[in-house]
C-alpha positions as CSV (number, residue, x, y, z in Angstrom):
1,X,149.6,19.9,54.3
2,X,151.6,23.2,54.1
3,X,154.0,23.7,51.5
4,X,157.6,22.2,51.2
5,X,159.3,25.6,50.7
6,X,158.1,27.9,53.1
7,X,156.7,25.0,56.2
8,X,158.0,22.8,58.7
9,X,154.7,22.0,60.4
10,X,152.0,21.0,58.2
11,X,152.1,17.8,57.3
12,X,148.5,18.4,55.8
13,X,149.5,19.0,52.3
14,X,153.4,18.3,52.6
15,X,152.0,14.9,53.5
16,X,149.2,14.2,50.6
17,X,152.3,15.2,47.8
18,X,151.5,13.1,45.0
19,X,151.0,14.1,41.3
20,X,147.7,13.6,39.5
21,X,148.5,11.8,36.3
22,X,145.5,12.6,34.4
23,X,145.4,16.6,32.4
24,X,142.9,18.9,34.3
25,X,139.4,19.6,32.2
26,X,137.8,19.0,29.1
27,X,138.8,20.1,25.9
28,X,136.6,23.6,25.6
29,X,137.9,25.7,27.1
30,X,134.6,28.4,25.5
31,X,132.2,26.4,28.2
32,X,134.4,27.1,31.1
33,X,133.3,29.7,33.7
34,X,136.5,29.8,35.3
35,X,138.2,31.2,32.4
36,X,138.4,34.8,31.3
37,X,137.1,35.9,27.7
38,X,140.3,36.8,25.5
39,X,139.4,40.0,24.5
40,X,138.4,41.0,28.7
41,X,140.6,44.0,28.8
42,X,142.7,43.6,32.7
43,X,143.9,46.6,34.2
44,X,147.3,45.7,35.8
45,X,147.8,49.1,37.4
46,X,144.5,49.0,39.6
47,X,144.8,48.6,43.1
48,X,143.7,45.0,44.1
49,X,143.5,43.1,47.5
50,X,144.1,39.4,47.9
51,X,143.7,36.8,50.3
52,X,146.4,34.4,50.7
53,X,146.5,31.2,53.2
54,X,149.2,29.4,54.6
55,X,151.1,31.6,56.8
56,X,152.0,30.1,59.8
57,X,150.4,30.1,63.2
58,X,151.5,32.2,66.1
59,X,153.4,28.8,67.5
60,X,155.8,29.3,65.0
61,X,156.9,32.6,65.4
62,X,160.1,32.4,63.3
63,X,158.1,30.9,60.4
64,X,155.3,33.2,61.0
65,X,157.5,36.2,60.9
66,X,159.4,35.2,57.7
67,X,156.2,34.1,55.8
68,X,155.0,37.8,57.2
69,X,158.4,39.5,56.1
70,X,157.9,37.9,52.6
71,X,153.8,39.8,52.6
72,X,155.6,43.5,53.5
73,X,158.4,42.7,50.5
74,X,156.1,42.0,48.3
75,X,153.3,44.8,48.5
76,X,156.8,47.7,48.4
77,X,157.6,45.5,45.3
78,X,154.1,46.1,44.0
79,X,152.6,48.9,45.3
80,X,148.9,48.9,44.2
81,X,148.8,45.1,45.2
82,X,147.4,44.8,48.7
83,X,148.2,41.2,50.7
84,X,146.1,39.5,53.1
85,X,147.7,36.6,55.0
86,X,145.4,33.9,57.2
87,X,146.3,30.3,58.5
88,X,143.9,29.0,56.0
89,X,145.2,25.3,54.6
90,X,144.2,22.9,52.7
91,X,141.8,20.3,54.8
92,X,139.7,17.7,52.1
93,X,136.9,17.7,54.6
94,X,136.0,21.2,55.0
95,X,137.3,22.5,51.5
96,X,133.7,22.5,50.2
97,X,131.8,23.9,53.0
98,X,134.5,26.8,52.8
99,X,134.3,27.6,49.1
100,X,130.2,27.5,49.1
101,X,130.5,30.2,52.1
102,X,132.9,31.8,50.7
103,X,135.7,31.4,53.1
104,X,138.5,30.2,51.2
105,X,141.6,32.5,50.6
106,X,142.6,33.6,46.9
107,X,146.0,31.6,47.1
108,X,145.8,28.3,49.1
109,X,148.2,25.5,48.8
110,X,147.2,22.3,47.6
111,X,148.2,18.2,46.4
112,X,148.8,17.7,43.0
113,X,146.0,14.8,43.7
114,X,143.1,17.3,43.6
115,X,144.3,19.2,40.7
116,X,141.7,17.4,38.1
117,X,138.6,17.4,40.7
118,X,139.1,20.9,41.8
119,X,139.1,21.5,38.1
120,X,136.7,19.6,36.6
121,X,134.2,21.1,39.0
122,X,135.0,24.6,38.5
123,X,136.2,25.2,42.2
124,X,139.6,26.7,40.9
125,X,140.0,29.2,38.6
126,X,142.0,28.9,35.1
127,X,145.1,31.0,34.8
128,X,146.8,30.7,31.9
129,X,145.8,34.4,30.6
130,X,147.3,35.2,34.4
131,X,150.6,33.6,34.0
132,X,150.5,35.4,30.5
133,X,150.0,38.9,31.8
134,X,152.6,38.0,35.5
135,X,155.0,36.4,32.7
136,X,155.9,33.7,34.6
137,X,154.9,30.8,31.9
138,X,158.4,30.8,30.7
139,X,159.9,29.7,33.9
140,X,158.0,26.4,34.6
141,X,159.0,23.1,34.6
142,X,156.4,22.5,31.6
143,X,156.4,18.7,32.8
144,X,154.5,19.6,35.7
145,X,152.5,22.3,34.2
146,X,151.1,19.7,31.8
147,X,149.8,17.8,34.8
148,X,147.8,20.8,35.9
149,X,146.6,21.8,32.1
150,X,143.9,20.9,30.2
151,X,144.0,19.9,26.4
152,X,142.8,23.4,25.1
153,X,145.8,24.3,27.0
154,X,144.0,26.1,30.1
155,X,145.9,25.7,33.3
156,X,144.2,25.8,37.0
157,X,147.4,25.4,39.1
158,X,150.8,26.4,39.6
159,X,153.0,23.8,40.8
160,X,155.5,25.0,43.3
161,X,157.1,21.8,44.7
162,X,157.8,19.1,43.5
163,X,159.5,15.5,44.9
164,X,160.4,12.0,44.7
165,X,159.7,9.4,47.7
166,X,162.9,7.8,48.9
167,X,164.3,5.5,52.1
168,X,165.0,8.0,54.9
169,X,167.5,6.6,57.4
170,X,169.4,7.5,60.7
171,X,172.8,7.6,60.0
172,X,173.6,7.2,63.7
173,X,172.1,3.5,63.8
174,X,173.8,2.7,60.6
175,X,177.0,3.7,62.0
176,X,175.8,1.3,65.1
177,X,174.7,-1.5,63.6
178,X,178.1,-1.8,61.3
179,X,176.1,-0.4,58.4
180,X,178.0,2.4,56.0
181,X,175.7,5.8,55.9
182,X,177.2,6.8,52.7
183,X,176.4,4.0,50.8
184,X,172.0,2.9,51.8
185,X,170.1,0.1,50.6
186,X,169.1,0.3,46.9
187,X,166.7,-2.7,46.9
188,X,164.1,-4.0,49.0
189,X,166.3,-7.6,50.0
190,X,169.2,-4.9,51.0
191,X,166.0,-2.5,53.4
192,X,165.5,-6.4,54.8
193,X,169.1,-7.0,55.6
194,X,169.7,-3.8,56.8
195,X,166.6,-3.5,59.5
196,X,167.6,-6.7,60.8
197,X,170.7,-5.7,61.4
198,X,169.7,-2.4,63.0
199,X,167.2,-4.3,65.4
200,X,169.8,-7.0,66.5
201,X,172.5,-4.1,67.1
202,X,170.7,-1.5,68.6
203,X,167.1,-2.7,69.7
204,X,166.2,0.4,67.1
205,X,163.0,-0.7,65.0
206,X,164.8,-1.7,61.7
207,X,161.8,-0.2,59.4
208,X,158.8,1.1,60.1
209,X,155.4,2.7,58.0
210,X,152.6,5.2,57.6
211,X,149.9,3.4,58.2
212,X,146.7,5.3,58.9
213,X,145.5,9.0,57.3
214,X,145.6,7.6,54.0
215,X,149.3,7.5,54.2
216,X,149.2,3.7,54.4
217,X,147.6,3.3,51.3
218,X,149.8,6.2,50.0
219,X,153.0,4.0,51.2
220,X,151.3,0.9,49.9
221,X,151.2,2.9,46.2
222,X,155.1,3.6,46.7
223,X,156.1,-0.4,47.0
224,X,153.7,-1.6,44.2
225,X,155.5,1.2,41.8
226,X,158.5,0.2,43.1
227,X,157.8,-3.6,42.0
228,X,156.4,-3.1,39.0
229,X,152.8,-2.6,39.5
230,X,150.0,-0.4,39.1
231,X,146.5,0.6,41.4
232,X,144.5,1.2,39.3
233,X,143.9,1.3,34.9
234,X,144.6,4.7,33.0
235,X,141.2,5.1,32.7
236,X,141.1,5.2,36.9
237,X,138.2,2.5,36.4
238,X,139.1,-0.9,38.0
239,X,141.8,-1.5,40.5
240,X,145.0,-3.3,39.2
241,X,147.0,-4.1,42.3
242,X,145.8,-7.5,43.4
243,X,148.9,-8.8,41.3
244,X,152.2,-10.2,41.9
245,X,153.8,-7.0,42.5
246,X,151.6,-5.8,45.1
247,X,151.7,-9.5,46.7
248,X,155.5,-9.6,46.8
249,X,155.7,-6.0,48.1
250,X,153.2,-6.9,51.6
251,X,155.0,-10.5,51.9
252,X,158.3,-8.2,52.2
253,X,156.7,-6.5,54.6
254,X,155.2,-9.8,56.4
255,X,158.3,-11.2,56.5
256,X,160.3,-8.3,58.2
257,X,157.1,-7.9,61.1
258,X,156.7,-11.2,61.7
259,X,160.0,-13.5,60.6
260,X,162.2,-10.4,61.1
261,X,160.9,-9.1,64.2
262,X,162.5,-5.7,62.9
263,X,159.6,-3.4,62.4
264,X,158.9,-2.5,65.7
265,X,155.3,-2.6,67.7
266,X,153.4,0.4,66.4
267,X,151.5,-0.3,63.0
268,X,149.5,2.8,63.8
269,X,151.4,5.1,62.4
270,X,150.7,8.9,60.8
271,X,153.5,10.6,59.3
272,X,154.0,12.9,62.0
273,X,154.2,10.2,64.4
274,X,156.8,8.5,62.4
275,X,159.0,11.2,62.0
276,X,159.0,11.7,65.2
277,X,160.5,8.7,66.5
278,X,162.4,8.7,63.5
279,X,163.9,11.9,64.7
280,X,164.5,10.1,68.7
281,X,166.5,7.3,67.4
282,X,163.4,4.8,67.4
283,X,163.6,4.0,64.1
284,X,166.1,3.4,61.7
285,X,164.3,3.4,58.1
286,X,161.4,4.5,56.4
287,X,159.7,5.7,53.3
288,X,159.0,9.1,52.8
289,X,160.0,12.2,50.9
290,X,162.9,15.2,51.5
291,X,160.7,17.7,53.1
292,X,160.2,15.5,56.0
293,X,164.1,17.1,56.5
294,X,162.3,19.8,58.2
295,X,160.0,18.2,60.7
296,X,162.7,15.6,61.7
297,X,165.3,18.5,62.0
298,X,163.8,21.9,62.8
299,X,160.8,20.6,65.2
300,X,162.1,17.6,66.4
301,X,165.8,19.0,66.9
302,X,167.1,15.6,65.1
303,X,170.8,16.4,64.6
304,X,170.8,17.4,61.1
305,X,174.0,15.2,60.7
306,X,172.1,12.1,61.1
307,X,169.8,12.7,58.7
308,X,170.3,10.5,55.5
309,X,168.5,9.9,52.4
310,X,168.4,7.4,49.6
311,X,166.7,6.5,46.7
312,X,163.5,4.5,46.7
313,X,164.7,0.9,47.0
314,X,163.6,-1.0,44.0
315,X,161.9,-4.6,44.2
316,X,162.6,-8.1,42.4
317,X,163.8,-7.7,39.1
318,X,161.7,-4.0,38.2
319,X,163.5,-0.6,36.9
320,X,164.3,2.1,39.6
321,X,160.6,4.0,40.1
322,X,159.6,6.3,42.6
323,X,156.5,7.5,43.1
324,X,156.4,11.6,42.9
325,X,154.5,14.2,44.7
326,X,153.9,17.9,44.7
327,X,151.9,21.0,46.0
328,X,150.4,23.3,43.9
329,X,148.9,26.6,44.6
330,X,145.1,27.5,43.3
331,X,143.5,30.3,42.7
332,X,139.7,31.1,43.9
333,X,137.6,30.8,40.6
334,X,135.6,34.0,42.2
335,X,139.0,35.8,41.8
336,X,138.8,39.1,39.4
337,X,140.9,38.9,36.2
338,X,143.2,41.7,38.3
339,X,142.9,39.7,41.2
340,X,144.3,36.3,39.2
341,X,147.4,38.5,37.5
342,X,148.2,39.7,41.5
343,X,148.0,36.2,42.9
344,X,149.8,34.6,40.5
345,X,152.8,37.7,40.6
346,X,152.0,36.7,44.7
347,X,153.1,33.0,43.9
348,X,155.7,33.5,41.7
349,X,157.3,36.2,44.6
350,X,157.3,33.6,47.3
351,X,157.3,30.2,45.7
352,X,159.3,30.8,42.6
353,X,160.9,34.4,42.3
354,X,164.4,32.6,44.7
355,X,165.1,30.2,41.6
356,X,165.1,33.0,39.0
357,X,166.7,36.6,40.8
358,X,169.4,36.0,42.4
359,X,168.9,39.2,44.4
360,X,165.3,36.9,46.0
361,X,167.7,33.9,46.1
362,X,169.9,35.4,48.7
363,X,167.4,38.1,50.2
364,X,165.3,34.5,50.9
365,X,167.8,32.3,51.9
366,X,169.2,34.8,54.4
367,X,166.2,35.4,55.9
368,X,165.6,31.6,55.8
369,X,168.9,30.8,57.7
370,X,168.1,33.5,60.4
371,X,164.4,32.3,60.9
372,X,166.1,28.9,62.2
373,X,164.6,27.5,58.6
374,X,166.2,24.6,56.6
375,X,168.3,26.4,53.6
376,X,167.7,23.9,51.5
377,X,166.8,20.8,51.2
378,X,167.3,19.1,47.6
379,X,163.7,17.9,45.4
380,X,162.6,17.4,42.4
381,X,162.7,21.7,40.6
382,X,159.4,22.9,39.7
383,X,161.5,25.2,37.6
384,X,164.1,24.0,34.6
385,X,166.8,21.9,36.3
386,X,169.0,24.8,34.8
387,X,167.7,27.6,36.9
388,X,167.4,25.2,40.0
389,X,171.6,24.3,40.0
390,X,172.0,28.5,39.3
391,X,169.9,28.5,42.6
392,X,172.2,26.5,44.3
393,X,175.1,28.3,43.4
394,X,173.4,31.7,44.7
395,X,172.8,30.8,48.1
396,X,175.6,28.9,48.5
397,X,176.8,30.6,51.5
398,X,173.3,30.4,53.5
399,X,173.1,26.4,52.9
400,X,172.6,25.2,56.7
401,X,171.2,21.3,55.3
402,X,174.3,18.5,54.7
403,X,173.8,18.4,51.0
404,X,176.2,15.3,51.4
405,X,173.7,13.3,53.0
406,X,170.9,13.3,50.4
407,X,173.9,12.2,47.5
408,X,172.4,8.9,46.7
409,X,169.0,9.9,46.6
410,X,170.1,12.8,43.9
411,X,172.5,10.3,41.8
412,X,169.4,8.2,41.5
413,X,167.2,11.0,39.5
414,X,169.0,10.0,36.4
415,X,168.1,6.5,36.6
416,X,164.5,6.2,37.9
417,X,161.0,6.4,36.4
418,X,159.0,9.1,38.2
419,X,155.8,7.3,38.7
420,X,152.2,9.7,39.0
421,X,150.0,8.8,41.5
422,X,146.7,7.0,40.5
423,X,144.6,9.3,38.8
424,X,141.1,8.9,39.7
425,X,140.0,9.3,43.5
426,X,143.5,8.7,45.1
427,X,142.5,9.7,48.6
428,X,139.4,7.7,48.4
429,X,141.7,4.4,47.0
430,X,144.4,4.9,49.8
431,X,142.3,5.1,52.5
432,X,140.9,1.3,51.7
433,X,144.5,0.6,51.4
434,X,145.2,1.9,54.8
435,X,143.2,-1.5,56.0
436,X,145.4,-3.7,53.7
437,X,148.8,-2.6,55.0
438,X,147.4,-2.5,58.6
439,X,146.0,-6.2,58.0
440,X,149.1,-7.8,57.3
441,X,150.9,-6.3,60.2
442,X,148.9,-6.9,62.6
443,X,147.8,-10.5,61.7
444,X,150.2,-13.2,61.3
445,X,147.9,-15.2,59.9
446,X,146.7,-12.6,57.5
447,X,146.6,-13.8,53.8
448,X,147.7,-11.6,51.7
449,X,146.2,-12.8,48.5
450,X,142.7,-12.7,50.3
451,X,144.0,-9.3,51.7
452,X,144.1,-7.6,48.4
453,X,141.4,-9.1,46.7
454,X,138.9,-8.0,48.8
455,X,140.5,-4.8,49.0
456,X,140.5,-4.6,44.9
457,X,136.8,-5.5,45.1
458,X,136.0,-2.1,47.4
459,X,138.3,0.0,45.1
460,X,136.3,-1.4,42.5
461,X,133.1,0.0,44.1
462,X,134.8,3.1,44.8
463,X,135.5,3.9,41.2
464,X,132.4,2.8,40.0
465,X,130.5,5.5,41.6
C-alpha cells in the first residue's frame, strides 16, 4: 500500500493500515547491528545519496509530478543531499528476496503490522541517533512512536499516518432511501436498519465487505473490537475470538445476507473492488478508513459531495472502539549513519515538514490542489493534535475535501478506544479469517460457532510455529 498523504492508488500499504501493538526489539539495544555506536562521529555536511520508493508510476502523472516536485525542493533545501526516487512499494511477498539482493530503497513505506518483524530480524535500521541529529523527535505523536520503539528506547520506524476505521456511506442513497446524511448509524442494529432500507429504496446493496487479500480477516478484526472482543492473547499465542463477540458480530452479518437480503451478491470482495462500486452508487455502506476519500473521489471521479463518513458503529452493549491503522516509513539497516540522518530529514520534508512550517503547509497544499490531489482529508495526526489543527488553519484556503462530511466520524475521537491490531502474525491470522467471513456469506447453512472454532484451531497452529 502506498502512503495516505502523498497516494491515491496504492492500496498496497494504505490497505494493510493497522498498528502493531507490541514495542519493536529486545531490551539491548549493545547487541543490535542496526544501531550506531554512540560515540560514531556522523558527518552532516558530506554529500550523501539516497534511494527513496514510492513515487508514483507514469499513470499517474499528476501524482508523479508532485511526488517528483517534492525530490527537486528538497535536494535546493539540502544541497549535499542527493534524492533518488523509484516505484519501489511495500509487497510482503517479495520484501525478502529484495533486501537479500539488495534491491530495496533507503526509504520505503510500510504497515504499522510489520514494524516488530522487520525489527526483530534486523531488516530495518534503528534511528533514534537519526531523529536526534534531523531533530525531528520533538515533533512526534510519542503514542505512535512508542509502537515503533523498543524498551532501550531504540526506534526503527517513523510513523507518518495514522487512522481510525469507520462506516463510509453514499450520501446520495441516504438521501434516497429517506435516510439523513448528516446524522449515520452509530451502532450495528442502526447499519442493519439502514441497509435494509437502502436496498428496499434504491435496489443499492445496503452493506457490503472486504473479503479476500486479508482484508476480510482485517474487517473481521474491526467488528470483534467493535463488540468487545479480542483475536488473539497479549502474548499473540492462542487465538481468543471464538467468543460471543465474534459470534454476534458474523450472525449480524448472517442476518443482513441472508434474512436481509441487503448485502448484495459479491462476497468476493478486495478493497479496491469495493471502493469502486462504492464510488458508482452500488453500495451504500461499508467499513473502511478516510484515505479510501481518495480512491473513491480522485480515481473513481465519485462526486466528492457524496462522500460521507462516520464513526465505527459499536455492537451490543460494548464502549465505542475502532480499530486503528497506520504507515510508517523504514529505513535500510545497510544505510550509513549519514545516509540515516538524510532519510530521516527526507521523511520529515515530505511526510511531516506541512504540519510544522507553515511556509511547507501551504507550498504543499497548493501544489496538492493543482496536482488534482485531495487537500485534505481528516485522520488520526501522527504529529501532536496541536500542530495538526495549526495545520488546518494554514492551508485553509487550498482545502478542496467537504470537511463537513467526515463531522461524525471526528466528534467520535473523543469518545472511542483506539484498538491495536493483533500483535503477533496479523497478516498470517487475517488471511484464515478471510475463509471465516467468506463462509458465512456464502452458506446459509453455515454455522457460525463451528465457523470460528475451526478457524481458532488454525490460528492456533499459526502462532505456535
Amino acid at each position: 500500500m502506498r502512503t495516505a498523504t502523498k497516494r491515491s492508488s496504492a492500496l498496497a500499504v494504505l490497505l494493510a493500515l493497522t498498528l502493531g501493538a507490541a514495542a519493536c526489539g529486545g531490551d539491548d539495544g549493545q547487541d543490535d547491528p542496526t544501531r550506531p555506536a554512540a560515540d560514531e562521529e556522523v558527518d552532516l555536511d558530506a554529500d550523501v545519496t539516497i534511494k527513496v520508493g514510492d513515487l508514483p508510476p507514469a499513470s499517474e502523472p499528476e501524482e508523479r509530478e508532485f511526488f517528483e516536485g517534492q525530490v527537486e525542493a528538497f535536494m535546493q533545501a539540502h544541497p549535499n543531499i542527493t534524492v533518488e526516487a523509484g516505484e519501489e512499494i511495500w509487497d510482503v511477498q517479495t520484501f525478502q528476496a529484495k533486501l537479500a539482493a539488495g534491491d530495496l530503497p533507503d526509504v520505503l513505506a510500510v504497515p504499522f503490522t510489520e514494524a516488530n518483524s522487520l525489527a526483530e530480524r534486523g531488516q530495518i535500521a534503528e534511528l533514534s541517533q537519526a531523529m536526534d541529529l534531523a531533530g525531528v523527535s520533538a515533533d512526534l505523536n510519542p503514542d505512535l512512536v512508542g509502537l515503533v520503539s523498543s524498551d532501550d528506547g531504540g526506534v526503527y520506524a517513523i510513523p507518518t499516518a495514522a487512522q481510525a476505521l469507520g462506516l463510509i456511506y453514499n450520501r446520495d442513497l441516504f438521501e434516497q432511501a429517506g435516510l439523513d446524511p448528516d446524522d449515520p448509524p452509530r451502532t450495528w442494529d442502526d447499519v442493519r436498519a439502514a441497509a435494509r432500507q437502502i436496498t428496499e429504496a434504491t435496489g443499492a446493496t445496503g452493506f457490503a465487505t472486504m473479503t479476500t487479500e486479508n482484508q476480510g480477516g482485517w474487517m473481521l478484526a474491526a467488528g470483534v473490537y467493535s463488540f468487545g472482543g479480542t483475536i488473539e492473547n497479549p502474548e499473540g499465542s492462542e487465538a481468543t475470538f471464538a467468543d460471543q463477540p465474534a459470534a454476534d458480530y458474523l450472525e449480524l452479518l448472517r442476518a443482513m445476507r441472508w434474512e436481509d437480503q441487503s448485502m448484495g451478491s459479491n462476497f468476493l470482495y478486495n478493497a479496491a473492488g469495493l471502493v469502486e462500486d462504492f464510488s458508482a452508487g452500488r453500495v451504500g455502506m461499508f467499513i473502511g478508513f478516510s484515505g479510501l476519500y481518495r480512491p473513491a473521489v480522485i480515481r473513481n471521479e465519485m462526486p466528492a459531495e457524496r462522500f460521507g463518513m462516520g464513526p465505527m458503529p459499536v455492537g451490543g452493549d460494548s464502549d465505542p472502539t475502532a480499530l486503528t491503522g497506520g504507515v510508517i516509513q523504514v529505513v535500510s539497516p545497510d544505510a550509513t549513519p549519514e545516509q540515516r540522518v538524510a532519510a530521516v530529514r527526507w521523511i520529515d520534508f515530505f511526510y511531516l515538514g506541512q504540519f510544522t512550517d507553515e511556509t511547507v503547509a501551504v507550498a504543499q497544499a497548493s501544489a496538492g490542489a493543482t496536482a488534482g490531489q485531495a487537500v485534505t482529508v481528516p485522520e488520526r495526526p501522527a504529529v501532536s493534535q496541536e500542530a495538526y489543527d495549526q495545520y488546518f488553519e494554514w492551508i485553509a484556503p487550498y482545502l478542496n475535501v467537504p470537511i463537513t462530511n467526515f463531522d461524525t466520524y471526528i466528534q467520535a475521537f473523543g469518545e472511542q478506544t483506539l484498538q491495536p491490531e493483533p500483535a503477533v502474525k496479523a497478516q498470517e491470522v487475517y488471511s484464515e479469517l478471510d475463509v471465516v467471513v467468506q463462509q458465512v456469506l456464502t452458506d446459509e447453512g453455515a454455522d457460525v460457532e463451528t465457523v470460528l472454532d475451526e478457524a481458532a484451531t488454525a490460528v492456533d497452529r499459526l502462532l505456535s510455529r
